[in-house]
C-alpha positions as CSV (number, residue, x, y, z in Angstrom):
1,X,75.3,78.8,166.5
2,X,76.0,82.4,165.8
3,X,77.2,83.7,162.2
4,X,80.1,85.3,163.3
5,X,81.4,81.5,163.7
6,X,79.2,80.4,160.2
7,X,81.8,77.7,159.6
8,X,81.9,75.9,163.0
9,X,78.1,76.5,163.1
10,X,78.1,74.6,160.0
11,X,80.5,72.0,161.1
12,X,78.9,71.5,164.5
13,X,75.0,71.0,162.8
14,X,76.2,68.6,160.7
15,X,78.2,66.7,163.0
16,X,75.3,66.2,165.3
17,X,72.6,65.7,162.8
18,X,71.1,62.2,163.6
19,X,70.5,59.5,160.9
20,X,67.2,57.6,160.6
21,X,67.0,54.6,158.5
22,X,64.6,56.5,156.2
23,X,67.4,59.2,155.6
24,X,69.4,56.4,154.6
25,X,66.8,55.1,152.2
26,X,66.8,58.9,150.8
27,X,70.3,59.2,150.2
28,X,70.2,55.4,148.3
29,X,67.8,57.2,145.6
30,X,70.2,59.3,144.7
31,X,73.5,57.0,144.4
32,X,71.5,55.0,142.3
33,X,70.5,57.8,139.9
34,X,73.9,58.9,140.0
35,X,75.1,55.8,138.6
36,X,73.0,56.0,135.3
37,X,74.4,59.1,135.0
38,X,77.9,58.3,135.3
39,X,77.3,54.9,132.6
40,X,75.6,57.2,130.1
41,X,78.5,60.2,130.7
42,X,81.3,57.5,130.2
43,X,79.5,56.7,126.3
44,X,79.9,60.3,125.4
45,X,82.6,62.2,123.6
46,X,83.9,63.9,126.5
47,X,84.0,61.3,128.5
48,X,86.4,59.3,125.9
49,X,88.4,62.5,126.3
50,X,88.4,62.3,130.6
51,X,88.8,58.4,130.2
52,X,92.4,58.5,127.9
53,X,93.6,61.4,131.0
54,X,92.3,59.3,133.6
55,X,94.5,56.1,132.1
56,X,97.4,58.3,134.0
57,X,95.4,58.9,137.3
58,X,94.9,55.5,139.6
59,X,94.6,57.4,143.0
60,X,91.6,57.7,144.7
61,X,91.4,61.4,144.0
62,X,92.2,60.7,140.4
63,X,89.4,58.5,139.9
64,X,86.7,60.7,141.9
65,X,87.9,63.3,139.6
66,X,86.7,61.0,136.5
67,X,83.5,60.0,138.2
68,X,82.4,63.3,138.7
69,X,83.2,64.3,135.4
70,X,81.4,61.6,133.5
71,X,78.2,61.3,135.4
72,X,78.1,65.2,134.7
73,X,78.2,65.0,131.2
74,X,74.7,63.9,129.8
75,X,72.8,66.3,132.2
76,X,71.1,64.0,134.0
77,X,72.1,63.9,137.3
78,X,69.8,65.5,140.3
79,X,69.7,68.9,140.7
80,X,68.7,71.4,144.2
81,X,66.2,74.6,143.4
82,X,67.4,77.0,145.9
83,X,71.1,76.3,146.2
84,X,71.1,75.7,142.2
85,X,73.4,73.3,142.5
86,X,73.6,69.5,141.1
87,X,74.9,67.7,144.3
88,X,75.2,64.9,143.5
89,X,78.0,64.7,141.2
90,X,79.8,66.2,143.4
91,X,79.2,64.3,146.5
92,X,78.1,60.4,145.7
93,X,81.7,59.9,143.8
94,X,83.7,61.3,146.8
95,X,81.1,58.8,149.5
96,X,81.5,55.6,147.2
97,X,85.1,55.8,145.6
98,X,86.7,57.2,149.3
99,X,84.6,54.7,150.8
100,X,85.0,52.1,148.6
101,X,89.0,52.9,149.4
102,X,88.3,52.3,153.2
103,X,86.6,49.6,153.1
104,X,83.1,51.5,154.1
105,X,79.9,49.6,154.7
106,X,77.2,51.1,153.1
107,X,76.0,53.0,155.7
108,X,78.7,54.7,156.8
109,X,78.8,55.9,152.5
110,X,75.4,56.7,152.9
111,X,75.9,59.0,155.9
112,X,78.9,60.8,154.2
113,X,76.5,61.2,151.3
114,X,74.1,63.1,153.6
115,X,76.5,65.3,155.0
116,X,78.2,66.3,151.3
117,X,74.7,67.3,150.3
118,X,74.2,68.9,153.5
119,X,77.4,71.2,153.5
120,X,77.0,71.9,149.6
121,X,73.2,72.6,149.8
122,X,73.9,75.0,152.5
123,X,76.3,76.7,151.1
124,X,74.7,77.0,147.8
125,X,71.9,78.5,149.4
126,X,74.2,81.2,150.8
127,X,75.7,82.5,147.5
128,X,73.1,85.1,146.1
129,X,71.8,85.7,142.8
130,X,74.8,87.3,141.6
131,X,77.0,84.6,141.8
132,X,74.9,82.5,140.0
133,X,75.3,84.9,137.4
134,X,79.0,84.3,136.8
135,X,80.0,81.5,138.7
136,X,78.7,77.3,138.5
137,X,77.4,76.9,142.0
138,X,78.0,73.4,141.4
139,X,81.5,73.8,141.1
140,X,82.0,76.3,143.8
141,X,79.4,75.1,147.0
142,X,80.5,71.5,145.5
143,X,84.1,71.9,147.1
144,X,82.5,71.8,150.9
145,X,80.1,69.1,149.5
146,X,83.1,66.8,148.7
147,X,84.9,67.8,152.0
148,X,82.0,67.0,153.8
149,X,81.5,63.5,152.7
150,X,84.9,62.8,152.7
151,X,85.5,64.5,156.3
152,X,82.4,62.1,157.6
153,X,84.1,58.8,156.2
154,X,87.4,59.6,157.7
155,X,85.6,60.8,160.9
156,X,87.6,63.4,161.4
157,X,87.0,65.8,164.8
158,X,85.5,69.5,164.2
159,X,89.0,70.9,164.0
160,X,90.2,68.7,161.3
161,X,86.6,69.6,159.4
162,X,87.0,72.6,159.9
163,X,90.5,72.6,158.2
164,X,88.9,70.4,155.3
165,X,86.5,72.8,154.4
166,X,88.6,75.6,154.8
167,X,91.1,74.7,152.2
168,X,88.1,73.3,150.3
169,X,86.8,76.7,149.6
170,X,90.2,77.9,149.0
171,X,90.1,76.1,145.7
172,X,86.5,76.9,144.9
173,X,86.5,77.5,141.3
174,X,83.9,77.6,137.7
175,X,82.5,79.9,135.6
176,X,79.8,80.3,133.1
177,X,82.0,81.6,130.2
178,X,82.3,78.0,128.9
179,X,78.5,78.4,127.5
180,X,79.2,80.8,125.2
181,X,81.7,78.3,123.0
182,X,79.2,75.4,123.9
183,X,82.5,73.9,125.9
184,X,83.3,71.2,127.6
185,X,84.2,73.0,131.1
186,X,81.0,72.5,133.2
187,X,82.0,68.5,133.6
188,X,85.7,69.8,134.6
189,X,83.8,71.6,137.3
190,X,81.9,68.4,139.3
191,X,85.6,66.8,138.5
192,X,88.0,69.9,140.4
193,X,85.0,70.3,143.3
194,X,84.9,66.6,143.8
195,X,88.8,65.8,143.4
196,X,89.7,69.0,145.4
197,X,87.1,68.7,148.5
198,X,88.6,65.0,148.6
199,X,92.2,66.3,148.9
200,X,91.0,68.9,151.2
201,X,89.6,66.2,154.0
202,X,92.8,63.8,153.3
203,X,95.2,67.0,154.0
204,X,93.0,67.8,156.7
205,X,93.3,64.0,158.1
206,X,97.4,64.2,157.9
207,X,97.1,67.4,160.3
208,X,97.7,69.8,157.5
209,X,95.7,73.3,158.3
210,X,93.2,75.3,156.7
211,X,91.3,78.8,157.6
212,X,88.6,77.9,160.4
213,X,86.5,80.9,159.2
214,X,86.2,80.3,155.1
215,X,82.8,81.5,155.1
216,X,82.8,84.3,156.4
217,X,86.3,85.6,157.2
218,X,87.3,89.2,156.2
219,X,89.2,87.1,153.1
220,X,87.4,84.3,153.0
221,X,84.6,82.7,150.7
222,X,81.5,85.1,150.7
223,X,83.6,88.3,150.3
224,X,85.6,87.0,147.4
225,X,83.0,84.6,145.5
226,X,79.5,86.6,146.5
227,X,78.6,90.5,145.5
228,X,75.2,90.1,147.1
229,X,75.5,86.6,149.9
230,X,72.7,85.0,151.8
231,X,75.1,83.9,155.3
232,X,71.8,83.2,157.1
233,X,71.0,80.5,154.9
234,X,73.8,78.3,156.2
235,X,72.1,77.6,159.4
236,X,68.4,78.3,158.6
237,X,66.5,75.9,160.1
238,X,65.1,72.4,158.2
239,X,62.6,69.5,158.4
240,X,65.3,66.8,158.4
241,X,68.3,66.6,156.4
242,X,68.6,69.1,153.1
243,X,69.1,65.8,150.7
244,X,65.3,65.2,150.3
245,X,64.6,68.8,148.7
246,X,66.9,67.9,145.4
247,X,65.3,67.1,143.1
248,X,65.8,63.9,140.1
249,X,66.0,65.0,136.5
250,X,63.6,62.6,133.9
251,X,65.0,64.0,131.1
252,X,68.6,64.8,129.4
253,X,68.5,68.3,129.6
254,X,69.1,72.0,131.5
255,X,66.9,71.2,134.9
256,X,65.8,75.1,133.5
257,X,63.9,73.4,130.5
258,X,61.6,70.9,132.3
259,X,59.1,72.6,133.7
260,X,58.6,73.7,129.7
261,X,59.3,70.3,128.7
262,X,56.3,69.3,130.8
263,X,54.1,72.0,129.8
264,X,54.8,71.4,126.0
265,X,54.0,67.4,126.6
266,X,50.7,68.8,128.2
267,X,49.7,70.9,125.1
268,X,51.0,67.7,123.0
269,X,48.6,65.2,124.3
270,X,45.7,67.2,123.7
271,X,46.4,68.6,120.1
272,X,48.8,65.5,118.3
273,X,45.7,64.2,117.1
274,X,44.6,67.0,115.3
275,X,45.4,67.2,111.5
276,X,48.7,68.4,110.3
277,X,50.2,68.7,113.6
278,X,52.8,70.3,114.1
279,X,52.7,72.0,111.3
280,X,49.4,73.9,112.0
281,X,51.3,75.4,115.3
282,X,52.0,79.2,113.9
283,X,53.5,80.3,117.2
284,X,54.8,79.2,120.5
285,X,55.9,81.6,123.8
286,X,57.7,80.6,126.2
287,X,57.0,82.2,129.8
288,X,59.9,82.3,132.4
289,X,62.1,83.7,135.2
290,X,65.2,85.7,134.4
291,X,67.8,82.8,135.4
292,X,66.5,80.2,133.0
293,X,66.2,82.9,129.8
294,X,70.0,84.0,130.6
295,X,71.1,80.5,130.2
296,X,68.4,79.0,128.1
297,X,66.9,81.3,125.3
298,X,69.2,79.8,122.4
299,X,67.2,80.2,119.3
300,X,69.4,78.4,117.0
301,X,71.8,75.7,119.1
302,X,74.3,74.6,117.3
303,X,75.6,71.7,118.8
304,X,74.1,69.1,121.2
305,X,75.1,70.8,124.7
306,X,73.8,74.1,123.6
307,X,70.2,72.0,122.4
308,X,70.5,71.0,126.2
309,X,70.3,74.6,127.0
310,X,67.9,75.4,124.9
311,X,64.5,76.0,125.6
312,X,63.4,76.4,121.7
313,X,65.0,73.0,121.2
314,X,63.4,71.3,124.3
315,X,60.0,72.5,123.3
316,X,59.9,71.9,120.0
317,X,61.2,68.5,120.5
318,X,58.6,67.6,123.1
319,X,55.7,69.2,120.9
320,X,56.8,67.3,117.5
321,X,58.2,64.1,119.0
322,X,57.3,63.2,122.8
323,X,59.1,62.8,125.8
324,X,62.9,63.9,125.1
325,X,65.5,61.1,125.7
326,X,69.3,61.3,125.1
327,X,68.7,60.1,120.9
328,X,67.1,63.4,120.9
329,X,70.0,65.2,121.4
330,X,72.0,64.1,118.8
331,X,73.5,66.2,116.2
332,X,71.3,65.2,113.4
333,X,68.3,66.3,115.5
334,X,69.3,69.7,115.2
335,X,68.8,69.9,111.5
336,X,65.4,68.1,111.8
337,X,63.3,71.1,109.3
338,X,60.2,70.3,111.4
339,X,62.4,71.4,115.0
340,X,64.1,74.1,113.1
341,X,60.6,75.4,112.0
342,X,59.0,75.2,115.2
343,X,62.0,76.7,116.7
344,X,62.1,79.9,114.3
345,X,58.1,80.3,115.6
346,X,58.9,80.2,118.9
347,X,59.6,83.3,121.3
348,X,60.9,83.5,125.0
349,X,59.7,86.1,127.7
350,X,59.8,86.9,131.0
351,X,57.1,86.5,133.2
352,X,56.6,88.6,136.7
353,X,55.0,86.3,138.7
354,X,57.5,82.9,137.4
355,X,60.3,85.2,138.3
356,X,59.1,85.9,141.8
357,X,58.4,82.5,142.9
358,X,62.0,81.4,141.8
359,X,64.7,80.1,143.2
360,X,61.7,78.1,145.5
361,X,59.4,77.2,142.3
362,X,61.1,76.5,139.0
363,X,58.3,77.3,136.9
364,X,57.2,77.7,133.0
365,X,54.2,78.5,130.8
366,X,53.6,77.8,127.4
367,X,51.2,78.8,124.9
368,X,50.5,77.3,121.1
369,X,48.9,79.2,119.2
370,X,47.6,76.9,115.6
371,X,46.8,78.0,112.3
372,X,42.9,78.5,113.2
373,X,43.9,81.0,115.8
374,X,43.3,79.3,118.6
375,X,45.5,79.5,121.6
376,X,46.5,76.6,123.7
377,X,48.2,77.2,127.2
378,X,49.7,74.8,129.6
379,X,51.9,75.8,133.4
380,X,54.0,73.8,134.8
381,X,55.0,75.2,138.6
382,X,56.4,71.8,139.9
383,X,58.2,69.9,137.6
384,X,58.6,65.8,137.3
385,X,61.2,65.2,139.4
386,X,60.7,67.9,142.0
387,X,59.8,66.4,145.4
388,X,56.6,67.7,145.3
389,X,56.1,65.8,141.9
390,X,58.4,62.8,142.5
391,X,59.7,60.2,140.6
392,X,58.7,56.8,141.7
393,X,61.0,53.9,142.6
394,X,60.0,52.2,139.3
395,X,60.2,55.2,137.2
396,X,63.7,56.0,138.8
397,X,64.8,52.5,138.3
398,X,63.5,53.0,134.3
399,X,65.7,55.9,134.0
400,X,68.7,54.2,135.5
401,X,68.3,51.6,133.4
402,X,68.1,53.3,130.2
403,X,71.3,55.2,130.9
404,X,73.5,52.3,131.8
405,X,72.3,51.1,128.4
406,X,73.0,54.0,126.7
407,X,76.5,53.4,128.7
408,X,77.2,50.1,127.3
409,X,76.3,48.3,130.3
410,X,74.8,44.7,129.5
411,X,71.4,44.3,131.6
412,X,72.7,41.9,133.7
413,X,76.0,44.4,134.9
414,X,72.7,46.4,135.4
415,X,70.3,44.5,137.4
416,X,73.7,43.8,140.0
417,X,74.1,47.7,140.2
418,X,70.4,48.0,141.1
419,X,70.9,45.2,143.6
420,X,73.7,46.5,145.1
421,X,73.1,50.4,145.4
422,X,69.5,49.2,147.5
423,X,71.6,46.9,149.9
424,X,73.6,50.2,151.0
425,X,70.9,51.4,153.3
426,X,70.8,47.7,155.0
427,X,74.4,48.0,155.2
428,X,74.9,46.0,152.5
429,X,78.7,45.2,151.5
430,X,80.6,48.0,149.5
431,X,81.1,47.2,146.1
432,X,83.1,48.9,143.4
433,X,81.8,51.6,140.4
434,X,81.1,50.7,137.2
435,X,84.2,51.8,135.3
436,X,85.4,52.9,131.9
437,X,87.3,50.7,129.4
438,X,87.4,51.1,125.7
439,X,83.7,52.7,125.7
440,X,82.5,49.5,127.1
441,X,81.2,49.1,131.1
442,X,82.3,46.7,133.9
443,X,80.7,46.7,137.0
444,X,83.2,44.9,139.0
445,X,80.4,43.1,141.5
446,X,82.0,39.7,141.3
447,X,82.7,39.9,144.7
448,X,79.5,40.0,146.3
């Protein structure tokens, strides 16, 4: 598989990757995270905003398009350390709603989730630090996730993949500019990759051509998107399939604040016992890697997405109040005095050996230092979540849980999503999403 072919190679190595039951158990754990997300994301603000445009879209791309939106709106979903990239956003809406659409058993959706995560992890891994630095990876590597999974469902034959991802790339799209106005653009991005990787494979399906080399052409994907790109990554050998190295987000924040949110509920359990805590914490540093400062070193957020981004916020929150949850971001947090005093004593630096390990280890240290003088440090090198700290079945099914709650989903409408996402792997029947009407969920199982 030479690189001078990178998108064939890619093509080819995902075509002929084999499928083990286990893979398919893999790839379950993440639809059914995935779903909490999209529940919760469909509760929110912007989601009411994506649900009155959506009343106008009943099309299968239309409706992947919402999906994606919603379940990337409460930060939640999975995210993949070295492709920086939330997959799954992208690529479980485009396996289940185009699947759902062909009448897919669930383990053909399965497979197509594989190979979206495949293609999109890959690529992602390609990109270079520079583009990270101006453009959403989510949104751009997500286009040739969405192809992917759509391409595998439609079992389409190299040439026609080829084509899919080739106009896929050709409306890669997202940049960071949103953050600085705290805007709602990043869920637009997991909604144009998803939506536009789906038309891609559907063109692509109907005979309608796309460039064969949209990696690395002379005009293609690299040179236009990627100052400094990584091509060799796209074929680099793995153990298995890529999906396993994402990894599952416990709490509702920038995946770049939970290695701190960790280390903060370290240096909580030992010192929330001692008198006049927090208030007897005179200072707190926050040690990091370049990426997570640039995006997370908000002092004073202003609004509940930038507390998502912030690593003062998180920190403070976790010190003074315990494990985040969504409640915690909610606009009246913000002006809690006890945050906003622990946030005006907190600093944020960079720190060598953190920055070296990253994009492989997403790392943070924390010190506290209290009103006695003492200093209090905690590290946190592999966060909960990570796959070298997982989360377990019961804790991922907790998490799911609360989301569809905070969704509006009654416990029962629940329990049957549970059921029915852990039957996929068993080929268990398809069965449609929970969807959006008036604020309130419906699962649509009653045909099972």
């Amino acid at each position: 598989m030479a690189q001078d072919n990178l998108s064939r190679s890619l093509v080819q190595l995902i075509r002929s990757h084999p499928v083990s039951q286990d893979d398919l158990r893999a790839a379950e754990r993440f639809v059914r995270d995935w779903l909490g997300s999209l529940t919760a994301g469909g509760a929110t603000r912007p989601g009411a905003i994506l649900r009155t445009y959506a009343q106008r879209r009943e099309d299968v791309e239309g409706r992947t398009f919402l999906a994606a939106a919603l379940s990337h709106i409460t930060e939640t979903d999975d995210l993949h350390r070295t492709s920086v990239s939330h997959p799954g956003c992208v690529v479980v809406p485009t396996a289940l709603l185009l699947g759902d659409s062909l009448g897919a058993r669930g383990r053909q959706v399965l497979r197509a989730v594989l190979a979206g995560y495949e293609a999109m992890i890959r690529v992602g891994e390609a990109l270079g630090p520079a583009h990270y630095q101006i453009f959403h990876n989510t949104a751009t590597a997500g286009v040739f996730g969405s192809a992917a999974a759509a391409a595998s469902l439609l079992e389409l034959e190299e040439e026609a993949w080829l084509w899919a991802l080739g106009n896929a790339g050709t409306q890669a799209s997202g940049l960071w500019q949103f953050l600085a106005d705290s805007a709602m653009s990043k869920h637009l991005h997991a909604g144009h990759a998803a939506e536009a990787g789906l038309r891609a494979a559907l063109l692509a399906r109907e005979g309608f051509t796309g460039a064969t080399a949209i990696l690395e052409g002379e005009q293609g994907f690299f040179r236009g998107f990627c100052p400094d790109p990584r091509p060799e990554a796209v074929l680099k050998p793995a153990h298995g399939w890529k999906l396993p190295e994402a990894s599952l987000k416990p709490y509702p924040s920038c995946r770049h604040t939970h290695p701190a949110i960790d280390a903060a509920l370290e240096l909580r359990a030992g010192l929330a016992s001692r008198p006049n805590f927090p208030d007897a914490i005179a200072a707190i540093r926050i040690f990091s890697y370049p990426a997570a400062i640039r995006l997370n070193d908000k002092p004073a957020p202003g609004s509940r997405y930038a507390a998502q981004f912030s690593f003062q916020f998180c920190v403070a929150t976790a010190l003074a109040r315990g494990r985040p949850t969504p409640a915690s971001f909610e606009e009246s947090r913000l002006r809690d005095p006890e945050l906003v005093r622990l946030m005006e004593r907190t600093t944020v630096e960079e720190n060598a050996e953190l920055a070296a390990a990253y994009p492989e280890r997403w790392g943070c240290e924390i010190e506290v230092e209290t009103g006695d003088g003492a200093r209090h440090r905690a590290r946190q090198t592999s966060p909960t979540g990570d796959p070298e700290n997982p989360l377990t079945d019961v804790d991922l099914d907790e998490k799911v849980r609360g989301l569809c709650a905070a969704g509006g989903l009654e416990p029962t409408e629940t329990e049957a999503l549970l059921e029915a996402c852990k039957a996929l792997p068993e080929d268990g029947p398809p069965f449609a999403l929970p969807w959006v009407t008036a604020g309130v969920m419906s699962s649509a199982l009653a045909a099972r």
